[in-house]
BALUMDO-114973 format. One record per residue (C-alpha): residue number from 1; residue in one letter; x, y, z. Coordinates in steps of 0.001 Angstrom, whole numbers, plus 500000, padded with zeros to 6 digits. Example, Ala and Ser with C-alpha at 12.3 -4.5 7.8 and 13.67 -1.06 7.14 Angstrom:
2
PT   pos   code     east    north       up
PT     1      a   512300   495500   507800
PT     2      s   513670   498940   507140
This chain:
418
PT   pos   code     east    north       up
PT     1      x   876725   267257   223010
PT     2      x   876529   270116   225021
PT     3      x   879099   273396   225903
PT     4      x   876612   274998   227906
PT     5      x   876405   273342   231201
PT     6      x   878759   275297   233881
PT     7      x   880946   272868   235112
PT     8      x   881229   274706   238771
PT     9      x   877401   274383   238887
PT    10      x   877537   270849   237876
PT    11      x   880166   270338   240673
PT    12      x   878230   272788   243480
PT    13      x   874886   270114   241903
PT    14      x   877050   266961   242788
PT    15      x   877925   268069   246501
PT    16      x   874554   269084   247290
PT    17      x   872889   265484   245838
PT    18      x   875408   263661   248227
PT    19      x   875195   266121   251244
PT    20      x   871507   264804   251699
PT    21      x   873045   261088   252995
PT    22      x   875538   262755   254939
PT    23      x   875368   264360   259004
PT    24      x   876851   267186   258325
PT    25      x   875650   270677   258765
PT    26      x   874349   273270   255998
PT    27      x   877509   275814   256569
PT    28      x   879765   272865   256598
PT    29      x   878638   271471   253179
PT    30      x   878566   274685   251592
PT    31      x   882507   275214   252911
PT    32      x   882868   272534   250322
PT    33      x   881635   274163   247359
PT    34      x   883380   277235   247076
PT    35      x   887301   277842   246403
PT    36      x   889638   279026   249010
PT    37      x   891437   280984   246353
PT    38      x   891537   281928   242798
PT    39      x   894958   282865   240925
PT    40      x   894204   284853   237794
PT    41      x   897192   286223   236212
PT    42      x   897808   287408   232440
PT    43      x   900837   286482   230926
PT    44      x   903309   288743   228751
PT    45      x   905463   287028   226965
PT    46      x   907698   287969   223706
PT    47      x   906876   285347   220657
PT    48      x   909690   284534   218048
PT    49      x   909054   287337   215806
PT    50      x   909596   289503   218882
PT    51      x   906244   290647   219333
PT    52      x   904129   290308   222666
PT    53      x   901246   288587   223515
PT    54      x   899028   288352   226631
PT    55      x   897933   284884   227985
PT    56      x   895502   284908   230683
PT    57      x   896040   281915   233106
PT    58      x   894574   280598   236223
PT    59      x   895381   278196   239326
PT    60      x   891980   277311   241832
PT    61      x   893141   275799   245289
PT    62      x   889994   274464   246391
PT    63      x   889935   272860   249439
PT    64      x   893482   271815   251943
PT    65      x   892025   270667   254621
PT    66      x   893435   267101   253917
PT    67      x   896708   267855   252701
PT    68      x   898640   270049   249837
PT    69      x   896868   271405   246635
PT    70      x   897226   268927   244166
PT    71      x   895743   269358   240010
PT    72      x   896612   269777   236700
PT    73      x   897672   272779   234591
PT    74      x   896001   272584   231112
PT    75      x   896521   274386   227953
PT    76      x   893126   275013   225739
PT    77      x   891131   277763   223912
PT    78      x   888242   276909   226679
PT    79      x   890275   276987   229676
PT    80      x   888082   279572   232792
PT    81      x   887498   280214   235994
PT    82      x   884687   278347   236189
PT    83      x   886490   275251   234726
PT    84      x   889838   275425   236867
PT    85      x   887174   276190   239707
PT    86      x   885137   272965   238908
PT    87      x   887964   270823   238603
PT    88      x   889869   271805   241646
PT    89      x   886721   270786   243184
PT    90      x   886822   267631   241777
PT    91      x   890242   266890   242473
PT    92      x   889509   267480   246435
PT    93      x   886712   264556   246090
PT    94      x   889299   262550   243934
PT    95      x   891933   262577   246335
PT    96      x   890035   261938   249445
PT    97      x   887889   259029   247760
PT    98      x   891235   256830   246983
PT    99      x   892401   258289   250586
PT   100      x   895478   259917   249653
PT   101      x   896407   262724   251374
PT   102      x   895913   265701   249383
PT   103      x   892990   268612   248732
PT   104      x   892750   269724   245241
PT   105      x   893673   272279   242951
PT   106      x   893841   272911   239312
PT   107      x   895362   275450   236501
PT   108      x   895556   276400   233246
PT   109      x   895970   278782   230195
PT   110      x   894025   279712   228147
PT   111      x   895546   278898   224710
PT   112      x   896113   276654   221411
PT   113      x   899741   275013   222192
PT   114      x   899213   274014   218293
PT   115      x   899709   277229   217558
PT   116      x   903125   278191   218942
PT   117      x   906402   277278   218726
PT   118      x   908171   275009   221256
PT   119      x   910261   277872   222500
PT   120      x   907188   280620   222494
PT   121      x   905679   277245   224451
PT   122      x   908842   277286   226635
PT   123      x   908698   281090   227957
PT   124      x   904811   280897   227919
PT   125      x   904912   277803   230488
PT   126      x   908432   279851   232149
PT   127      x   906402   282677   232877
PT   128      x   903283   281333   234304
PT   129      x   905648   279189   236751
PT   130      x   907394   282004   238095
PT   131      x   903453   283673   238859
PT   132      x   902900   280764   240445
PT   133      x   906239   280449   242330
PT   134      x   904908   281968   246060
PT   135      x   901744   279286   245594
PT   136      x   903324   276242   245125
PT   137      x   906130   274108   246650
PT   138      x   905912   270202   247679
PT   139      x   904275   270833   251115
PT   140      x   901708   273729   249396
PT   141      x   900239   273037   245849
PT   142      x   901620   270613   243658
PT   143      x   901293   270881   239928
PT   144      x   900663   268281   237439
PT   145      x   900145   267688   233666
PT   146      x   897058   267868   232361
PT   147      x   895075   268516   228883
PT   148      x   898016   269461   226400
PT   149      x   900605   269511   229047
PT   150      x   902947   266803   229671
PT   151      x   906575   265795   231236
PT   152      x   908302   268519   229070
PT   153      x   905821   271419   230599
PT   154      x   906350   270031   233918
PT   155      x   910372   269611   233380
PT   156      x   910389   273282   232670
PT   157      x   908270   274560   235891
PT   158      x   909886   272535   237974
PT   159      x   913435   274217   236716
PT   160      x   912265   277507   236893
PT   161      x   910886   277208   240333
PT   162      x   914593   275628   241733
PT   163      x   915985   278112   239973
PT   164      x   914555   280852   241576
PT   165      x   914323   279281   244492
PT   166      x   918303   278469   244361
PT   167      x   916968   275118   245813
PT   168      x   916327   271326   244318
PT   169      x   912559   270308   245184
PT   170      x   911886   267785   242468
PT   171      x   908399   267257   244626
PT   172      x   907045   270787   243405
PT   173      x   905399   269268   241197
PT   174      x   904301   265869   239269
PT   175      x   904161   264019   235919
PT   176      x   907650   264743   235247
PT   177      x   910036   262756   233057
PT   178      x   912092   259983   234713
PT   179      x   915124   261503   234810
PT   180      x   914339   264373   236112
PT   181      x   912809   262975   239504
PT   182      x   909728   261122   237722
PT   183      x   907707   258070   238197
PT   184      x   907371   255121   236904
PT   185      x   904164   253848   235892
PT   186      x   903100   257762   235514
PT   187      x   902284   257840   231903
PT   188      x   899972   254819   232172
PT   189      x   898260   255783   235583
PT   190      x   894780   257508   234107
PT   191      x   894193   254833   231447
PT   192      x   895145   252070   234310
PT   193      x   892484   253242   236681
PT   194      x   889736   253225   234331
PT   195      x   890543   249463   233611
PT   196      x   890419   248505   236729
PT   197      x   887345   250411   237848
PT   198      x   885623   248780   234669
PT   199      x   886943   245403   235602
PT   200      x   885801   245995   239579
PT   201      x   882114   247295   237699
PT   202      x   881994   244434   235130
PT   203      x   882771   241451   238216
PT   204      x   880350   243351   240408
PT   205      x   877593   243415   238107
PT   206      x   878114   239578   237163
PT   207      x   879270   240561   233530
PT   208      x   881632   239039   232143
PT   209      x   884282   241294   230397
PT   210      x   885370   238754   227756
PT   211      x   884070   239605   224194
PT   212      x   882376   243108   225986
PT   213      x   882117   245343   223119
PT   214      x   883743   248842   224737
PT   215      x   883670   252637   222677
PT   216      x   885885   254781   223883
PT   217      x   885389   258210   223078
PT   218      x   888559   260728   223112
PT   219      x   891914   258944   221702
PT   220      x   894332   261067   223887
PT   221      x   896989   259546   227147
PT   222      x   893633   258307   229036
PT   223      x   891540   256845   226200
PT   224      x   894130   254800   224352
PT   225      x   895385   253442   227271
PT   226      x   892477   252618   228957
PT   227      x   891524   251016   225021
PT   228      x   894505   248781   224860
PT   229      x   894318   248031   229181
PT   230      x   890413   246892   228558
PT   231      x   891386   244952   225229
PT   232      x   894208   242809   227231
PT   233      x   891306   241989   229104
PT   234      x   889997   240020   226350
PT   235      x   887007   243115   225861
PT   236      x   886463   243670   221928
PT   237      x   887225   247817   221357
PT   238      x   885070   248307   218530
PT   239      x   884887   252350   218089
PT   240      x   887235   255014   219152
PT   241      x   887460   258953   218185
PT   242      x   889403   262037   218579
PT   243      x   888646   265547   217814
PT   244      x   888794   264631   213632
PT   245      x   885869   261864   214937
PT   246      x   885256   258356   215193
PT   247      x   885973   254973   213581
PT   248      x   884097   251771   214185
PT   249      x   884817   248052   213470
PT   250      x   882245   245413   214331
PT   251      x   884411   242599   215285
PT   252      x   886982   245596   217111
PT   253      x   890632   247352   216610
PT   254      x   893572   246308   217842
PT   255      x   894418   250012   219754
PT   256      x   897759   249665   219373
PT   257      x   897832   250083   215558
PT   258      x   895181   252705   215767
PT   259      x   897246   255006   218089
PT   260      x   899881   253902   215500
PT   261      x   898239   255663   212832
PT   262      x   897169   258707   214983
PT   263      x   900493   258904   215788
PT   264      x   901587   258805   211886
PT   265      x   898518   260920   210632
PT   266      x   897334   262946   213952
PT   267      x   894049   261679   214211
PT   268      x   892192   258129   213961
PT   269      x   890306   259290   211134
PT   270      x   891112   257173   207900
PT   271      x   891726   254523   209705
PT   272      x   892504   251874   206991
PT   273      x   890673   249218   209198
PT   274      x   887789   250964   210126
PT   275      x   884681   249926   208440
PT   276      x   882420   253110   209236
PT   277      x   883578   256389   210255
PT   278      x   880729   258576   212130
PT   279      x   880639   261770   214354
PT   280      x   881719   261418   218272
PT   281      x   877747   261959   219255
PT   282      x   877314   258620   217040
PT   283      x   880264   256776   219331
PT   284      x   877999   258146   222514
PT   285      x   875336   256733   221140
PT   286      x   876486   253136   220264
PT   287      x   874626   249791   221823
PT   288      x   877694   248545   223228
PT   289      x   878205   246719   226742
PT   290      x   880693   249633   228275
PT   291      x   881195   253107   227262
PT   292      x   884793   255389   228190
PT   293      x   884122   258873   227657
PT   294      x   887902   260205   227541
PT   295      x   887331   263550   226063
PT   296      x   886494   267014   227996
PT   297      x   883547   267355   230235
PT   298      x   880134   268072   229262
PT   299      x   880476   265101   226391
PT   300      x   876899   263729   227500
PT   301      x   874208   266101   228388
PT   302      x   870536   265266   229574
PT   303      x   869209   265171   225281
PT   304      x   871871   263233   224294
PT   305      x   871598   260623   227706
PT   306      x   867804   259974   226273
PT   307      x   870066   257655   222972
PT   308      x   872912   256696   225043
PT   309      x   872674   252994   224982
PT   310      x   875238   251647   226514
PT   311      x   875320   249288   229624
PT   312      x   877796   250428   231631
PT   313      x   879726   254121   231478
PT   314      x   883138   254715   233412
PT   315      x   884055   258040   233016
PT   316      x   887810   258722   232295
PT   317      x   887262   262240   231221
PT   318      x   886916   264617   234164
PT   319      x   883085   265709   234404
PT   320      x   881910   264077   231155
PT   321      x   878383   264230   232218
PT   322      x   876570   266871   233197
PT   323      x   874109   266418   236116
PT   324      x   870703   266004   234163
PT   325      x   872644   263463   232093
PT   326      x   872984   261569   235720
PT   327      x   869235   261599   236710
PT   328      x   868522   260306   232472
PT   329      x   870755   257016   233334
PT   330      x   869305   256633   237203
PT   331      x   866120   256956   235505
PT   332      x   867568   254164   232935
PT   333      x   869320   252276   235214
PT   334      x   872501   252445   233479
PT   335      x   875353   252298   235582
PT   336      x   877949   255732   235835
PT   337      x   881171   254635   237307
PT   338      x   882418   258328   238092
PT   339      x   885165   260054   237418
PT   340      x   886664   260508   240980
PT   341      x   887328   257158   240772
PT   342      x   887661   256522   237266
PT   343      x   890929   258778   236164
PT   344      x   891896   258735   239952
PT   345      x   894975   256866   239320
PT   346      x   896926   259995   237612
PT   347      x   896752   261532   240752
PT   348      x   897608   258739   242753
PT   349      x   900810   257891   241096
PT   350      x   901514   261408   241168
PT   351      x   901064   260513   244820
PT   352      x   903520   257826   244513
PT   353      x   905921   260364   242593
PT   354      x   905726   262544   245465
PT   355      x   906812   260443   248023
PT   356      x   909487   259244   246094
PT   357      x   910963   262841   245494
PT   358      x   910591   263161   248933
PT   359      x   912609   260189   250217
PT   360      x   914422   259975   247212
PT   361      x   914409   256834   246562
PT   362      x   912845   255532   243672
PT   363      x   909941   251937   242843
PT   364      x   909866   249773   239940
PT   365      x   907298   249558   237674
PT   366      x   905630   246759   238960
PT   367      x   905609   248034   242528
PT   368      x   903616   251626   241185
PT   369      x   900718   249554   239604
PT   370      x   900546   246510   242303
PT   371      x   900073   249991   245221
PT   372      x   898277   251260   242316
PT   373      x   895940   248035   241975
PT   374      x   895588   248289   245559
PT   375      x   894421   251388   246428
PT   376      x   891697   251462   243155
PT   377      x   890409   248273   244417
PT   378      x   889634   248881   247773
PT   379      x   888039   252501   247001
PT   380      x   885817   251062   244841
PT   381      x   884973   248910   247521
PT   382      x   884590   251842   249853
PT   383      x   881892   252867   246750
PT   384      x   879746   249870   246781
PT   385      x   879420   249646   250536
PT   386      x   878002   253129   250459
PT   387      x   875773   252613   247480
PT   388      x   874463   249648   249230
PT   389      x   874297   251071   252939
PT   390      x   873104   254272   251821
PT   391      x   870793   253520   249482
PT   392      x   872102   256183   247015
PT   393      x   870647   256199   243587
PT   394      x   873560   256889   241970
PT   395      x   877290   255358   242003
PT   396      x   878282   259129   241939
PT   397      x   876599   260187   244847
PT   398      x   878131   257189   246882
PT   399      x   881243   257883   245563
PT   400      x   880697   261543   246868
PT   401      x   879227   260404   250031
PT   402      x   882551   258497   250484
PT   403      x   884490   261420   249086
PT   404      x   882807   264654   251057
PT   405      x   882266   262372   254580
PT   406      x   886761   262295   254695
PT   407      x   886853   266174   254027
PT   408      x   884505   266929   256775
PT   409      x   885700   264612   258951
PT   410      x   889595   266288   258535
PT   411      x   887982   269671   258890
PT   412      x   885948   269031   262029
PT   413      x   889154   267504   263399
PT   414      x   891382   269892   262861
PT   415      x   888830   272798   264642
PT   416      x   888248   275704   263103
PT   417      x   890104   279595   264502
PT   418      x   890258   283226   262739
């Protein structure tokens, strides 16, 4: 496993593979590679024992040409520039492969939540809203939760921005609980994309998903919901991991009682049912039929790709392969269902959320996954006729032809003045 790649490189290396299927011109492409701005702020806020600390913190709008800034904040120990800039990136190719109408952005801090209090948390998240109160609004950038955020970090930017805004604009920002002008369906999004791009891969590939033995690595929102999605599918999860490592069963978990005993324990380690537990380079390395890497990016570099065995990888985990890990597996023919696609249905339900705040009027459940359904479906569509028409060797690069042909197209509409 590798920390070394730079995930802005690996995105700059992904738009430059796709840009040679694509008529558009050099200055155009490279447009797309860069940010249109970088936030970096540091934080001072006062902890409980009335001390002060300083928390740097960032927020990359990448590209607007086909809509708002839409991303994530995160809270981590490896949050940078680099990363926000990378995923911001990402989140522009995200949006316009599923063809909702956003660019991308993405934030975060960089910090241990585990090591604070819920009030230090509180006037930690407080203060980075009100830094990033002149960038964002529901027609500019629109935050969401990410890694270690959730609806209670989202509740509390979205309060501090009314409040200083002496305005209600529940469609700031995303992810949010349900009473305060959230979703349905929200929670479940990420985990319920991945499904259904590994049931889409699975039927076009002639497999049959019944009795598929799936590892999942990462046990967090996306890979435990994506576990117990693929399982109702009649697939047999037989190894799953978190940070503490990974457990395997031959004949599979139910994920439900695993997260159980996360939940109870706060990690799948010791699993009572597990019959082996290994490191989360062993889970990569598994022979199983699909593979969900759930965890941060860089899980899968070009040395590990050499033992990956698995048939068939969808990525739920933003950027968890690095680009010579892509040219191992074209090499291998193993098939890389990407993550633009993949974990795309956070951000389109955050779509959903959106346009809900803004006519304020709210969908079922079932509505948000059947639009959900819908939209997943035919962009992976959209990604097989260009891997077949294009004769792409990757389902990454079609997925970026797809992606990087929409943003181009918006920007050469639209004209360009000083």
């Amino acid at each position: 496993m590798s920390d070394q790649a730079n995930p802005f490189e690996s995105l700059q290396e992904q738009v430059d593979d796709a840009s040679a299927y694509l008529d558009a011109s050099d200055d155009v492409v490279n447009r797309l590679k860069h940010p249109e701005r970088v936030l970096e702020t540091n934080l001072s806020v006062e902890m409980d024992d009335g001390s002060v600390e300083v928390f740097k913190a960032f927020r990359s709008e990448f590209n607007g040409d086909r809509g708002p800034y839409k991303g994530g904040i995160r809270y981590h120990p490896n949050v940078s520039r680099d990363e926000v800039k990378a995923l911001s990136g990402w989140m522009v190719y995200k949006c316009a492969i599923v063809g909702i109408p956003y660019g991308g952005g993405k934030g975060g801090i960089i910090i241990d939540p585990d090591d604070y209090s819920e009030g230090e948390l509180e006037r930690i998240t407080r203060s980075f809203a009100k830094e990033l109160r002149p960038f964002i609004g529901e027609d500019k950038d629109i935050p969401a939760p990410d890694v270690n955020t959730g609806q209670r970090e989202m509740n509390w930017i979205k309060d501090t921005y009314e409040t200083l805004e002496n305005t209600t604009e529940p469609g700031v920002i995303t992810g949010k609980a349900l009473d305060s002008g959230g979703s349905e369906g929200r929670v479940e999004a990420t985990g319920r994309s991945t499904m259904l791009t590994a049931r889409e891969a699975f039927d076009y590939l002639g497999r049959d998903m019944e009795g598929a033995s799936v590892a999942v690595q990462g046990y967090g929102n996306a890979g435990w919901i994506a576990a117990k999605l693929i399982d109702e599918l009649g697939a047999n999860v037989v190894s799953v991991s978190d940070s503490s490592g990974a457990i395997y069963r031959e004949d599979g978990f139910d994920p439900r009682d695993v997260k159980d005993h996360k939940n109870e324990t706060g990690s799948v380690s010791g699993y009572p049912g597990a019959q082996e537990e290994f490191s989360n380079r062993d889970l990569l390395t598994l022979d199983v039929d699909l593979l969900v890497p759930a965890a941060l990016e860089n899980a899968i570099d070009g040395d590990l790709a050499t033992d990956v065995q698995a048939d068939v990888i969808v990525e739920a985990a933003n950027g968890p392969l690095t680009p010579d890990a892509d040219d191992v597996f074209a090499e291998t023919d193993t098939y890389v269902f990407p993550d633009i696609l993949a974990n795309a249905g956070g951000v389109t339900v955050s779509y959903f959320e959106w346009v809900q705040n803004r006519q304020r009027f709210y969908w079922s459940e079932e509505r948000v996954n059947d639009e959900l359904e819908t939209i997943i479906v035919s962009a992976f569509d959209d990604l097989i006729e260009a891997y077949e028409e294009n004769d792409v060797p990757t389902m990454r690069q079609a997925a970026y032809v797809v992606a990087i042909q929409r943003v181009v197209d918006a920007y050469e509409e639209s004209g360009n003045w000083p």
